[in-house]
Backbone as a ProteinNet text record, in pm:
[ID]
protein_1_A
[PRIMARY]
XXXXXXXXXXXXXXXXXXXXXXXXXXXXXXXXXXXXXXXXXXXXXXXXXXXXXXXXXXXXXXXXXXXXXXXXXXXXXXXXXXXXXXXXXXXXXXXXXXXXXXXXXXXXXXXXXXXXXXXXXXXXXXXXXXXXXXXXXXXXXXXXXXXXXXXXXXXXXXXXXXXXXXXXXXXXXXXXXXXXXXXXXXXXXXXXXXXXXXXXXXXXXXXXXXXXXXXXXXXXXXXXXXXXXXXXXXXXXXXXXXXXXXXXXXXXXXXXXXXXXXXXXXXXXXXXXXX
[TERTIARY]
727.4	607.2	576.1	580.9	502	394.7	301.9	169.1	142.2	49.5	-26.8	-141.5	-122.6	-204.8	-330.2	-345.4	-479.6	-487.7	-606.4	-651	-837.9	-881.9	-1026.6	-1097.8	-1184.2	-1235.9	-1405.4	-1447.9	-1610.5	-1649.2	-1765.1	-1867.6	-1956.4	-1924.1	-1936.7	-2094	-2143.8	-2294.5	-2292.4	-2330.3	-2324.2	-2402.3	-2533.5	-2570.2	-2500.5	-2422.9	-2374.1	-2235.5	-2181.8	-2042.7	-1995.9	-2075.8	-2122.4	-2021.6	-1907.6	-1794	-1674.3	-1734.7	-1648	-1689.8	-1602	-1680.6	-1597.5	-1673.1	-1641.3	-1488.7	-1386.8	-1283.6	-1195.9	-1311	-1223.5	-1294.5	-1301.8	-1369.4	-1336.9	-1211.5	-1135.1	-1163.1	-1245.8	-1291.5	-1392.3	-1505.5	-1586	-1645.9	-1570.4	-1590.6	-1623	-1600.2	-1560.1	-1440	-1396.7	-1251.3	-1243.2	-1202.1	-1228.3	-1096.7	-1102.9	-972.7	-890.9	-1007.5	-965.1	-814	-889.2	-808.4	-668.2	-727.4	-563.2	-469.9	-504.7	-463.9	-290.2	-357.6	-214.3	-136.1	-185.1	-77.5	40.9	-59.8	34	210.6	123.5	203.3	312.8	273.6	370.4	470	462.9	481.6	538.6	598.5	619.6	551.2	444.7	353.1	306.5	285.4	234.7	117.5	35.7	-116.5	-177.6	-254.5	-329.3	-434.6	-426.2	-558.7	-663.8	-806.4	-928	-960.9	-970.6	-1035.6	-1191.6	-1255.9	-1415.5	-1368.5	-1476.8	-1540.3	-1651.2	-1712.8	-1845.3	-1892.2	-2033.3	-2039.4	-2194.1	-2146.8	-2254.8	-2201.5	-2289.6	-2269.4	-2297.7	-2299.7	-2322.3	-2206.4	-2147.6	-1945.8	-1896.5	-1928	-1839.9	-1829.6	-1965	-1984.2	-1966	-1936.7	-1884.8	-1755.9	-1680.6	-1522.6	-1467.4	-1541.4	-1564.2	-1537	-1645	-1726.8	-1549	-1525	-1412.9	-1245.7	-1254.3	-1118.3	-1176.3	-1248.8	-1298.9	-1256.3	-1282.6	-1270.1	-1151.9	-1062.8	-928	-795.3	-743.2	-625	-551.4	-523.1	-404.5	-445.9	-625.8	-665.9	-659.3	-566.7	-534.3	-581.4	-642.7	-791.6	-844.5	-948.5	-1063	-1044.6	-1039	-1090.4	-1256.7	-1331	-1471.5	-1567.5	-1707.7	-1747.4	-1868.1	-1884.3	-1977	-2034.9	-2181.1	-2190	-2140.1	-2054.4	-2009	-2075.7	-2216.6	-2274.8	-2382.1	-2450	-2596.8	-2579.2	-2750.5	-2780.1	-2738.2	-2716.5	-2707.3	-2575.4	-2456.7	-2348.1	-2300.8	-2310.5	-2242.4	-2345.4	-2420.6	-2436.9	-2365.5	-2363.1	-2288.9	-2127.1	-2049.8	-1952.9	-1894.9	-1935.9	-1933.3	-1981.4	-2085.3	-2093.9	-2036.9	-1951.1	-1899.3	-1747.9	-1697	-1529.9	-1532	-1702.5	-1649.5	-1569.5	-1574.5	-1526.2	-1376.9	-1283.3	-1150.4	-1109.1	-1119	-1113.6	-1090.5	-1267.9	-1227.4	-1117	-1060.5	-918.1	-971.6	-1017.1	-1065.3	-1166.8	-1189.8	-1304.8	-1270	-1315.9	-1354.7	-1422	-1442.1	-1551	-1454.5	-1528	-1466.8	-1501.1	-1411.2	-1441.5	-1410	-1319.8	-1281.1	-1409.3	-1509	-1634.3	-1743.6	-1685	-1784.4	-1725.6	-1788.8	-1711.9	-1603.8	-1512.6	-1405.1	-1387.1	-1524.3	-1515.2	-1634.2	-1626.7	-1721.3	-1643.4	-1540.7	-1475.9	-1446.8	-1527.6	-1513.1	-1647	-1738.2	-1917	-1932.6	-1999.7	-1998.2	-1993.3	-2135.5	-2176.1	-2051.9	-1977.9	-1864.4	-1721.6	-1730.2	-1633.6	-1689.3	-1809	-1852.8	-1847.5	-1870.8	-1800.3	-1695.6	-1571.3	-1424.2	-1385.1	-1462.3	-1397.2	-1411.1	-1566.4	-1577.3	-1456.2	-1379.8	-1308.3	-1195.9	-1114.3	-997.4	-1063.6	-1223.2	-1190.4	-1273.6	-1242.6	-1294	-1141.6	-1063.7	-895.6	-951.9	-1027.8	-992.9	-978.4	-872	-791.6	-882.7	-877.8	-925.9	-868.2	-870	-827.7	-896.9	-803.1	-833.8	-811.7	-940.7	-932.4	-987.7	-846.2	-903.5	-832.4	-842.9	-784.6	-725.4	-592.8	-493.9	-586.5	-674.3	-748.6	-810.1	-866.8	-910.2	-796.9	-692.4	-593.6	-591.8	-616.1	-664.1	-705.7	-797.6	-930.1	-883.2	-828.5	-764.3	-694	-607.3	-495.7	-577.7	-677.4	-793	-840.5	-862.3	-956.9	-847.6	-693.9	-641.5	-563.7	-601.1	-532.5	-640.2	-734.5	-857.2	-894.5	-790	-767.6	-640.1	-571.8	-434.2	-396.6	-498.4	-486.3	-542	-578.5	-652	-559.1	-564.1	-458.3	-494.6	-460	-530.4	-380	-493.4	-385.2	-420.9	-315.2	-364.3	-356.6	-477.7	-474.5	-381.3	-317.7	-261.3	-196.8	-120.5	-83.7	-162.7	-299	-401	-415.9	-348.4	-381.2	-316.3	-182.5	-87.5	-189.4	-155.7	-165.7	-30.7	-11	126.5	113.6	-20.6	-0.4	83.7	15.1	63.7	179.4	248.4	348.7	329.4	206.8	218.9	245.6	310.1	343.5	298.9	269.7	222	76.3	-24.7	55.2	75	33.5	34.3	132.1	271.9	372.3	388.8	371.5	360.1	221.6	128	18.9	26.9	114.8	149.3	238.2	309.7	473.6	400.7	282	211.5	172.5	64.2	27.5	111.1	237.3	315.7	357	371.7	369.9	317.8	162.4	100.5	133.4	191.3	284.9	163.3	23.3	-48.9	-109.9	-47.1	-56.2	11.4	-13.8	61.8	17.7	92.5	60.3	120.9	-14.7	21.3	52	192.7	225.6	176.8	59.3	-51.2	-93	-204.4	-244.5	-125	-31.8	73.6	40.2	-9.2	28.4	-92.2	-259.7	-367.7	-368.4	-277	-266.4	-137	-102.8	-35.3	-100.8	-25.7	-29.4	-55.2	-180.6	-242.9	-124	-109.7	-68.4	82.6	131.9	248	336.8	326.9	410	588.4	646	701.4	813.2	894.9	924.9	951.1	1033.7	1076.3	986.3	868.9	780.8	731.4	702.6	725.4	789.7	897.2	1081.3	1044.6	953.7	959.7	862.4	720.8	629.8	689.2	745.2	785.7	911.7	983.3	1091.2	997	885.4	832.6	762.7	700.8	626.4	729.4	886.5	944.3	1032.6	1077.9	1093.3	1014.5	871.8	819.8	751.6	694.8	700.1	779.5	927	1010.8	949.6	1050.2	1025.1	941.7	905.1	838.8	677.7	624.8	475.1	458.4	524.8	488.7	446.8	308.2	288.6	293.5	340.7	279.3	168.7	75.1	-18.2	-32.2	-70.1	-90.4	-241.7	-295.8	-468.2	-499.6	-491.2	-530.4	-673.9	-807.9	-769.7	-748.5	-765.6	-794	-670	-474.1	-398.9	-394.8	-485.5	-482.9	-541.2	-606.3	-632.7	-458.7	-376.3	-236.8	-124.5	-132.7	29.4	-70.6	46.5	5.6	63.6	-26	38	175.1	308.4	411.6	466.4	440.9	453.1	449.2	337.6	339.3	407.9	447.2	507.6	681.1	715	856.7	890.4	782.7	795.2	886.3	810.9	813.7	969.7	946.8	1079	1211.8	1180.3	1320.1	1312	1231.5	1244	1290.7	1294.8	1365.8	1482.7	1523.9	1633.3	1769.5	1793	1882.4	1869.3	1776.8	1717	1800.6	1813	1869.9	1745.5	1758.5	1717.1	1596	1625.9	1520.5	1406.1	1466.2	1369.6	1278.7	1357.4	1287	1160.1	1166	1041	967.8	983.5	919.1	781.3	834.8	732	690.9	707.6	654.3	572.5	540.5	456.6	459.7	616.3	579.9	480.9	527.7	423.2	268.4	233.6	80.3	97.1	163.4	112.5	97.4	162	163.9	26.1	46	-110	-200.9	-245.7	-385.6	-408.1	-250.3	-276.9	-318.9	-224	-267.5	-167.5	-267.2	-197	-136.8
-2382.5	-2349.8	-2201.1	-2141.5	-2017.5	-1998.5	-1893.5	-1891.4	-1719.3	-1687.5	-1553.4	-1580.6	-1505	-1519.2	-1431.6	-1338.1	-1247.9	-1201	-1295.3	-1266.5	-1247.8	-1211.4	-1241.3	-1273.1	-1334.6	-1382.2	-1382.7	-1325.4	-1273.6	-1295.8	-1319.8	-1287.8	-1160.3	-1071.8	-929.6	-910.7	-855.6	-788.5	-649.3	-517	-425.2	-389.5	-435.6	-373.2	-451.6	-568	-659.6	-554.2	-513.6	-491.5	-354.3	-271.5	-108.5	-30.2	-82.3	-38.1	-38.3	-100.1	-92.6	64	128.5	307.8	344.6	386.5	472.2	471.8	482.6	509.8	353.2	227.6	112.3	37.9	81.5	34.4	-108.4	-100	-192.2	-359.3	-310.3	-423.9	-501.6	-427.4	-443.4	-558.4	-662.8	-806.9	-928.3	-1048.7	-1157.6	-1231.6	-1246.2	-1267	-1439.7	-1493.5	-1639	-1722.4	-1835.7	-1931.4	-1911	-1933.8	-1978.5	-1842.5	-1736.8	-1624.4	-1611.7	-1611.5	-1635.9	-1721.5	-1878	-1999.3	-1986.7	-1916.6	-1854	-1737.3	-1669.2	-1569.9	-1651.5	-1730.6	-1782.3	-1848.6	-1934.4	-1991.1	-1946.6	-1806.2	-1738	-1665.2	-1651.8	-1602.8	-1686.5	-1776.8	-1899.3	-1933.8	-1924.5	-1886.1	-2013.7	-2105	-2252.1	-2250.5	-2150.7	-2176.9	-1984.9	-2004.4	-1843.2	-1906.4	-1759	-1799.1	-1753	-1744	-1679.9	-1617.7	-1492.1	-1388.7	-1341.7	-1293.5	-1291	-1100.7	-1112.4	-935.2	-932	-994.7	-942.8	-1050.6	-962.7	-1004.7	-1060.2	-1195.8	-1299	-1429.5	-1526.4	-1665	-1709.4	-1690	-1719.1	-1699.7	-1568.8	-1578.2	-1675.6	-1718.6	-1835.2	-1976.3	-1955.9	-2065.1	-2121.7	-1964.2	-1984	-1944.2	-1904.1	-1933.1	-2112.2	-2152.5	-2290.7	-2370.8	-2367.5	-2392.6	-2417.4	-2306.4	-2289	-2379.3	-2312.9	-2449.5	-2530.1	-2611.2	-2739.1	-2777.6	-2713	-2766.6	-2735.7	-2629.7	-2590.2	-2605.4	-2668.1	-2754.1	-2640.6	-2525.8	-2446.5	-2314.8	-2314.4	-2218.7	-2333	-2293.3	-2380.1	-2333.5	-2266.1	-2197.9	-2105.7	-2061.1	-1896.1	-1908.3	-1735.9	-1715.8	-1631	-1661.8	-1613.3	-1524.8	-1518.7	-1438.1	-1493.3	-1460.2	-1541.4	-1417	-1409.7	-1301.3	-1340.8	-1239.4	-1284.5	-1217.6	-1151.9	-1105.9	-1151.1	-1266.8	-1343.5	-1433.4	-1410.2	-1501.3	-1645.9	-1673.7	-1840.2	-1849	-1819.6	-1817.4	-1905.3	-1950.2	-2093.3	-2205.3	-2169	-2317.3	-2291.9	-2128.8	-2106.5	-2174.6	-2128.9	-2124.7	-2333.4	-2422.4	-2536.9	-2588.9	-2523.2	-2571.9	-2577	-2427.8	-2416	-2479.8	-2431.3	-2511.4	-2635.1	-2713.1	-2885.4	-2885.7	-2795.4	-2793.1	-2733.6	-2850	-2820.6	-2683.3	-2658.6	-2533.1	-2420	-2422.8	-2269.9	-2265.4	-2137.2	-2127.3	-2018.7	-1897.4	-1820.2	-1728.5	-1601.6	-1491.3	-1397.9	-1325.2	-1153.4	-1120.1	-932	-824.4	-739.4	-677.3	-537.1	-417.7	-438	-369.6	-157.7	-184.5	-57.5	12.5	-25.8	58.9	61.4	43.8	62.4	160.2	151.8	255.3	246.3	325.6	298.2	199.6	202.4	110.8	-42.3	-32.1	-164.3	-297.4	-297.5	-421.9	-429.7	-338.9	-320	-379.2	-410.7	-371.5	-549.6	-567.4	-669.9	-796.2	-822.5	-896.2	-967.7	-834.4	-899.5	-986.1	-932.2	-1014.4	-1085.1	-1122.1	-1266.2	-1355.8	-1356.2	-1431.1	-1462.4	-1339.3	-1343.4	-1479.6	-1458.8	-1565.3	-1690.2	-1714.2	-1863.2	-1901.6	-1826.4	-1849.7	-1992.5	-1937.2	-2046.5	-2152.4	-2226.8	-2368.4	-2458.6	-2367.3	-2414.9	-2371	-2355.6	-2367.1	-2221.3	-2127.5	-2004.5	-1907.9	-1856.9	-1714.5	-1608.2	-1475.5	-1408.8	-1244.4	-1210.6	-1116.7	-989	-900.4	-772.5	-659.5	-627	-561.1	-376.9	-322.6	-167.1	-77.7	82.6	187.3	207.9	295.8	366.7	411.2	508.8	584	512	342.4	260.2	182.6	219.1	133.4	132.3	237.6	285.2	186.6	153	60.1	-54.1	-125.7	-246.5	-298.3	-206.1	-248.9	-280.9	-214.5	-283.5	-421.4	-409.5	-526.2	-656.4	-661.8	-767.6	-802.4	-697	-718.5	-774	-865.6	-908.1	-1037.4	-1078.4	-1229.3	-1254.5	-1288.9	-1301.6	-1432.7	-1509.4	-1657.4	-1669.2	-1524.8	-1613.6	-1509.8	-1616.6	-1569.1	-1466.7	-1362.6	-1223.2	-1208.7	-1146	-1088.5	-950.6	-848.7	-732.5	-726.1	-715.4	-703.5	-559.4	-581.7	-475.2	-330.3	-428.1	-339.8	-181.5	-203.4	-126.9	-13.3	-54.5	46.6	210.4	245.3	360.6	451.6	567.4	682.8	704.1	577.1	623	709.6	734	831.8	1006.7	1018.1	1156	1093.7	1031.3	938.8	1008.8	965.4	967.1	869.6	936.9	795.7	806.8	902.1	912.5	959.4	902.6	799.8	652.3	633.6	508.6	404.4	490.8	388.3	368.2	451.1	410.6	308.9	366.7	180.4	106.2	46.7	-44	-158.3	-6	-82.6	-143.5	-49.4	-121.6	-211.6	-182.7	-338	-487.2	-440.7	-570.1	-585	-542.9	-614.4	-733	-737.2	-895.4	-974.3	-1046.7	-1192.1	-1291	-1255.1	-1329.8	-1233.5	-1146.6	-1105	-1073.3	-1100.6	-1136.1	-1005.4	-942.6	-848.4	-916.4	-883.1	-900.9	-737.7	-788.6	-718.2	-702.2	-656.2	-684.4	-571.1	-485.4	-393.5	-289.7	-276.6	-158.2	-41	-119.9	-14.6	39	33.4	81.5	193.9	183.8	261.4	390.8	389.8	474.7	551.4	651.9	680.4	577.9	543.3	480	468.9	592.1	588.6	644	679.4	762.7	651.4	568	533	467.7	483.1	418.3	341.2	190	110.3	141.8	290.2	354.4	448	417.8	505.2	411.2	265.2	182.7	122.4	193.9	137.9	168.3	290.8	342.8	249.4	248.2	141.2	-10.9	-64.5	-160.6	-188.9	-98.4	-59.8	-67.6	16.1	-22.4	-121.9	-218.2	-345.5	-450	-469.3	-561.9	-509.7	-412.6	-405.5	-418.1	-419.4	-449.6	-587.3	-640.8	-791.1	-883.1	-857.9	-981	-1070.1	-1134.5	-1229.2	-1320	-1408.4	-1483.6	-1429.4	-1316.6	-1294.9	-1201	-1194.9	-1144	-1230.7	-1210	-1253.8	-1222.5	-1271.9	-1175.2	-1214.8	-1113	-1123.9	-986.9	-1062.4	-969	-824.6	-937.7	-835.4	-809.7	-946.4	-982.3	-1001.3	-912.3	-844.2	-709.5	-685.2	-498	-482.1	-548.1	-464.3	-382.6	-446.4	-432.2	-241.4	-199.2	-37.6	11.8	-45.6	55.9	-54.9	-158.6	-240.7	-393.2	-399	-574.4	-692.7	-836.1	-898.7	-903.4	-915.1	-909.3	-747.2	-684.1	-555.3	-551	-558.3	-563.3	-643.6	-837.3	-910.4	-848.5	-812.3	-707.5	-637	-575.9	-440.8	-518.5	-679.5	-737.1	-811.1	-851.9	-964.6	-862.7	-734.9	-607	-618.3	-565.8	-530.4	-647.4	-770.4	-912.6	-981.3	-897.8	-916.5	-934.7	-920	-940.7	-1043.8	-1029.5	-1154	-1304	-1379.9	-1513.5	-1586.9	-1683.7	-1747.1	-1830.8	-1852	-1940.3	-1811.9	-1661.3	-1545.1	-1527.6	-1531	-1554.2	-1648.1	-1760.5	-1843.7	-1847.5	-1785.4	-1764.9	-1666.7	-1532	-1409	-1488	-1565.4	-1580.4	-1712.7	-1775.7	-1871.3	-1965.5	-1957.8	-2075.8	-2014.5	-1881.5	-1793.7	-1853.2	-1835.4	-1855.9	-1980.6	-2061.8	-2182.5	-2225.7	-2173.7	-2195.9	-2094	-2014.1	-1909.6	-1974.8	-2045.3	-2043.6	-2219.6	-2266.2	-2415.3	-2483.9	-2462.2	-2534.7	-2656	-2794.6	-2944.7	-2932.7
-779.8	-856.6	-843.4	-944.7	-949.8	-978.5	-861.9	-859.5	-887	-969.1	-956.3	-831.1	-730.1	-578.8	-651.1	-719.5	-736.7	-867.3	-935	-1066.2	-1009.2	-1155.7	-1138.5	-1304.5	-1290.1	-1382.3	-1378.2	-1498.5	-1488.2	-1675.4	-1612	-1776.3	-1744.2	-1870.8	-1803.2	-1801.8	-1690.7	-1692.6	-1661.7	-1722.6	-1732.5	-1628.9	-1573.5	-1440.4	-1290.9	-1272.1	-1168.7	-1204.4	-1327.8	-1309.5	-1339.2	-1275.4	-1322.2	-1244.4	-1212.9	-1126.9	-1207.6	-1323	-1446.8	-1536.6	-1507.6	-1541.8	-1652.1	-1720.7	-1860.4	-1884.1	-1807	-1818.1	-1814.5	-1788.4	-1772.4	-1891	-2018.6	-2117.7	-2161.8	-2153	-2153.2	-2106.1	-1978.7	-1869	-1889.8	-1981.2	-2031	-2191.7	-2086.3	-2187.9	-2053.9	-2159.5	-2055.3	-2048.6	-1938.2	-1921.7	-1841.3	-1913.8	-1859.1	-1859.6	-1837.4	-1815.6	-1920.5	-2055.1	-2169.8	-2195.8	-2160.2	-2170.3	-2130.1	-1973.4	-1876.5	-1907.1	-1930.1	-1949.5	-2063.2	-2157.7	-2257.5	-2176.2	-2131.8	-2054.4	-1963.4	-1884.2	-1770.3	-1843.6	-1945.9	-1992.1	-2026.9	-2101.5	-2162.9	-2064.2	-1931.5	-1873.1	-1793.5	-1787.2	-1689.4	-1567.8	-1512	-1367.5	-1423.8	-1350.4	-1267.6	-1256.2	-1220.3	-1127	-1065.5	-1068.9	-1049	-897.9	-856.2	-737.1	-762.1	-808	-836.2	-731.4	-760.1	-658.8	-678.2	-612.5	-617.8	-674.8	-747.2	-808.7	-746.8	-728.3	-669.1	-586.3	-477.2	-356.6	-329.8	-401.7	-455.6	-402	-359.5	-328.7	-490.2	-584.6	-761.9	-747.7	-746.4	-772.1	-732.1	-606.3	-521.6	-582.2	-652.8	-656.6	-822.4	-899.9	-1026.9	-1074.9	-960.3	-983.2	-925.9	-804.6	-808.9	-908.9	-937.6	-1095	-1211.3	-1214.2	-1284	-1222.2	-1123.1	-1065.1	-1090.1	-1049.9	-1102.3	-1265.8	-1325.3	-1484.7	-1505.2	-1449.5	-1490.3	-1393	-1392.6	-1306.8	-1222	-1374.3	-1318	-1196.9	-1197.6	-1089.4	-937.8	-892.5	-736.9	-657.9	-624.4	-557.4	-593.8	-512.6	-515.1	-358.6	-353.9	-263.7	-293.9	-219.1	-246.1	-203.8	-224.4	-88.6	-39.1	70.8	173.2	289.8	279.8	362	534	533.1	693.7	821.1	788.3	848.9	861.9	750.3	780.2	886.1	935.5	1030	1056.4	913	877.9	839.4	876.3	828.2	892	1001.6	1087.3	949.8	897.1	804.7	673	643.1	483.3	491.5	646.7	604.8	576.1	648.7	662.2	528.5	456.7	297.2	213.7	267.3	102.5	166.9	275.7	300.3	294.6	273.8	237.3	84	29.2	-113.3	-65	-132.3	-87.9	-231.6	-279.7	-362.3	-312.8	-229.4	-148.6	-91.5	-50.8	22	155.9	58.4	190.7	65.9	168.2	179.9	152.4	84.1	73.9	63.1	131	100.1	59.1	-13.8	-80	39.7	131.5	211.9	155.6	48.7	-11.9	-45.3	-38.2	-69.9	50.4	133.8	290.6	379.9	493.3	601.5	619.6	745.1	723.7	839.8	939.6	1032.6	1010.2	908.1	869	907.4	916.7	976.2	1146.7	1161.2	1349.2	1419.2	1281.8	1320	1408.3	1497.7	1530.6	1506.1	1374.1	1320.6	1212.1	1174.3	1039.5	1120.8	1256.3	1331.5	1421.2	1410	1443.5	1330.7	1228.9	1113.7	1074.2	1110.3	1069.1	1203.2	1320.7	1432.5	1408.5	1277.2	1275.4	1110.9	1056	953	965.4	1130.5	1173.9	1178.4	1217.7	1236.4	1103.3	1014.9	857.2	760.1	822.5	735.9	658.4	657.5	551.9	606.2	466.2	490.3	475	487.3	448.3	391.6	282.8	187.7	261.4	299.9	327.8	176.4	167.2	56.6	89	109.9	202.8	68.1	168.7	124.4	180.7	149.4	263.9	406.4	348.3	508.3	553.3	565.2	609	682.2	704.7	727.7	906.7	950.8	1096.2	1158.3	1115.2	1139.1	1096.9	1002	973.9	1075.2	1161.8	1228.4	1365	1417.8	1519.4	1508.3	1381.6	1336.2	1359.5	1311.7	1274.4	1423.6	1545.7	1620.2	1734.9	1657.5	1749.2	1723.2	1628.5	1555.1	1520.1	1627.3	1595.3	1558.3	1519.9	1516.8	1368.9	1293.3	1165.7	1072.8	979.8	835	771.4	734.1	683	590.9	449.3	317.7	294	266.9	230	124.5	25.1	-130.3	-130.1	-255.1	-361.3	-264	-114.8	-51.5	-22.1	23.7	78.1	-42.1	-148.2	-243.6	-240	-213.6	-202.5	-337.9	-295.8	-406.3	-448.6	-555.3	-634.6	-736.8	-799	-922.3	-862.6	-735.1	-672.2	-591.3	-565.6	-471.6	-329.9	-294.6	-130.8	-48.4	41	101.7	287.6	317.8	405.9	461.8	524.3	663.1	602.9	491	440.1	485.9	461.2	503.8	655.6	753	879.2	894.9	856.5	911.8	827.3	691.1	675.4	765.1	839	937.4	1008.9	1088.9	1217.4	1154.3	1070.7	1018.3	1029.5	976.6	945.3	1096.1	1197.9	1333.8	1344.4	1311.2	1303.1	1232.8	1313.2	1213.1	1165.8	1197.9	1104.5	955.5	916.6	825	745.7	608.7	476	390.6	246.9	201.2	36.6	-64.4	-171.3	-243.3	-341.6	-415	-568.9	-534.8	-682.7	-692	-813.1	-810.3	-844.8	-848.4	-826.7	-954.9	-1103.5	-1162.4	-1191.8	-1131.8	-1141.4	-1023.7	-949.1	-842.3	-906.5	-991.8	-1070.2	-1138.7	-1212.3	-1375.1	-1476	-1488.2	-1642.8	-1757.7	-1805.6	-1934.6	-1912.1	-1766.9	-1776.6	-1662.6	-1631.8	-1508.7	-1545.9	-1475.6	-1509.2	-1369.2	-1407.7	-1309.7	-1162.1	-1153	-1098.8	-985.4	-985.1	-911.3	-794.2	-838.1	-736.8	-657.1	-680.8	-605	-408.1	-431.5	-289.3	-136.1	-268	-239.1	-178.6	-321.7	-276.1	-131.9	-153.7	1	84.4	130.1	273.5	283.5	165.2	218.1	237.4	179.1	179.1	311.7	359.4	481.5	587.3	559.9	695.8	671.4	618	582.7	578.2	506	512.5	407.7	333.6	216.6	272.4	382.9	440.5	430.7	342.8	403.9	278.8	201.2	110.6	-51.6	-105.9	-184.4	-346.9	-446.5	-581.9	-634.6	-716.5	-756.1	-883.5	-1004.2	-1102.9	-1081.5	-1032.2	-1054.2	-1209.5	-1275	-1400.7	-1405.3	-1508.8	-1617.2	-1559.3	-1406.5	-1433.1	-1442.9	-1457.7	-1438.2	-1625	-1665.4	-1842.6	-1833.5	-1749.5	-1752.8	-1763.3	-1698.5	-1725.9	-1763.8	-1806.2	-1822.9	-1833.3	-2015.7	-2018.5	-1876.7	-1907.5	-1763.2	-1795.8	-1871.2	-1880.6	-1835.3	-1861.6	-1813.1	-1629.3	-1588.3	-1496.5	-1348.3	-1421.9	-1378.9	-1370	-1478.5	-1468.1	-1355.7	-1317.8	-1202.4	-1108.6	-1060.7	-951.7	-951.1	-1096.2	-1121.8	-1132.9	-1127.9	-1185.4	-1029.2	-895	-789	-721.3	-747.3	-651.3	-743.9	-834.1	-885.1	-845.2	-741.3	-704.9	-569.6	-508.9	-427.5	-423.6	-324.9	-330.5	-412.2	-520	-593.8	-417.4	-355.6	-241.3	-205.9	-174.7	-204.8	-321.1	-446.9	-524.4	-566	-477.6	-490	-387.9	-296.2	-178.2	-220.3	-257.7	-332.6	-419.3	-531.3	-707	-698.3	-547.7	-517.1	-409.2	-307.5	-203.3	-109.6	-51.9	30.4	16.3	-128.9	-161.2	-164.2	-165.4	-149.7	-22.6	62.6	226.4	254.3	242.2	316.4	224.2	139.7	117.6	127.3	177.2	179	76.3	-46.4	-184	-160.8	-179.2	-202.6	-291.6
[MASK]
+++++++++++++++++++++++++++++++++++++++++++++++++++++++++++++++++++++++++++++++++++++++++++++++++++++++++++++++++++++++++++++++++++++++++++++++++++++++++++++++++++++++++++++++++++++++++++++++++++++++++++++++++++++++++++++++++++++++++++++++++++++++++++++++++++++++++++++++++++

């Protein structure tokens, strides 16, 4: 079965979704099942995972909402403040719903030590005995601080969205690619290969710029921990979802056909524990 691990899906509100800026005009609709539902198809992909945009128990509870009515979303992961008082009762509510899978914060728009702060890893500790994962969603220069954080829960499942986000438009690669390596030391952490071509040249990229990217996450991950994921609708700012699925399917091309299904959906089906 092939799965897209990281899509998102919203009905657009111009003041909730104001991160959508002049330059992502594009973004600026509503993007729903009905939408995705023909891509997948067209595309041969099995099942998508719903990812949270925003950092609302309403999101959680309206991508929910959505697996529920639509077969082929095989989970969300959601968000849940992991810093309220009452979070030993949030988190037991919402994981009675076998849907949820796991959690995110957009941690890409906080400090760089906001995942060190007490309160957010007293929440990350109660994640393991409610089965959820949780989506690390950073920047390269946050990566410092990531590698603290994940080495203080070696028992709970952690994903790095869109490979911490490289500056491929300028192709840097350093220090990026060294605390990715460290990173991938923790064998409880997984790294999706999503996001690649928003992290580019928009209008100029081409297959070949991610060859380098992709070399250091698949060497330090190993086919066993690596996930794909489109980042459907924003990968639509630089490359249709066929466009973008290419990058991945040209770079494991030569892969043993059992590799090949490992990245394009057993991975995600094992880390987020889809029946």
């Amino acid at each position: 079965m092939k799965i897209d691990a990281h899509q998102h899906f919203w009905k657009y509100d111009p003041v909730r979704d104001s991160w959508i800026e002049d330059n992502m005009k594009a973004l600026r609709r509503d993007f729903l099942p009905k939408d995705l539902a023909p891509i997948l198809e067209n595309n041969d992909i099995d099942g998508c995972i719903a990812i949270q945009a925003d950092q609302s128990e309403h999101e959680t509870e309206f991508l929910l909402s959505l697996a529920k009515n639509n077969p082929f979303i095989k989970g969300v992961v959601g968000w849940v403040d992991l810093r309220a008082d009452n979070i030993e009762e949030r988190l037991p509510h919402y994981s009675s719903n076998n849907l949820l899978k796991g959690v995110r914060h957009i941690v890409q728009a906080e400090s760089d030590d906001f995942m060190l702060e007490e309160k957010f890893q007293y929440g990350i500790s109660l994640l393991t005995q409610f089965k959820l994962t949780y989506d690390i969603l950073v920047l390269s220069p946050q990566l410092p601080a990531t590698i603290q954080f994940v080495n203080k829960f070696p028992s709970q499942k952690f994903v790095i969205d869109h490979m911490a986000k490289p500056n491929i438009k300028k192709g840097e690669m350093v220090p990026w690619k060294k605390n990715m390596e460290e990173l991938a030391k923790s064998k409880n952490v997984f790294c999706k290969v999503s996001g690649l071509v928003t992290e580019a040249d928009w209008k100029n990229w081409k297959k070949q710029d991610f060859t380098k990217y992709l070399d250091v996450i698949f060497n330090a991950f190993g086919v066993d921990r690596i996930l794909y994921g489109s980042d459907w609708p924003v990968c639509k700012l630089a490359a249709e979802y066929h466009q973008q699925l290419k990058i991945i399917e040209s770079y494991i091309s030569s892969f043993s056909i059992k590799d090949k299904k490992k990245i394009m959906g057993e991975n995600t089906i094992r880390f987020y524990n889809i029946k």
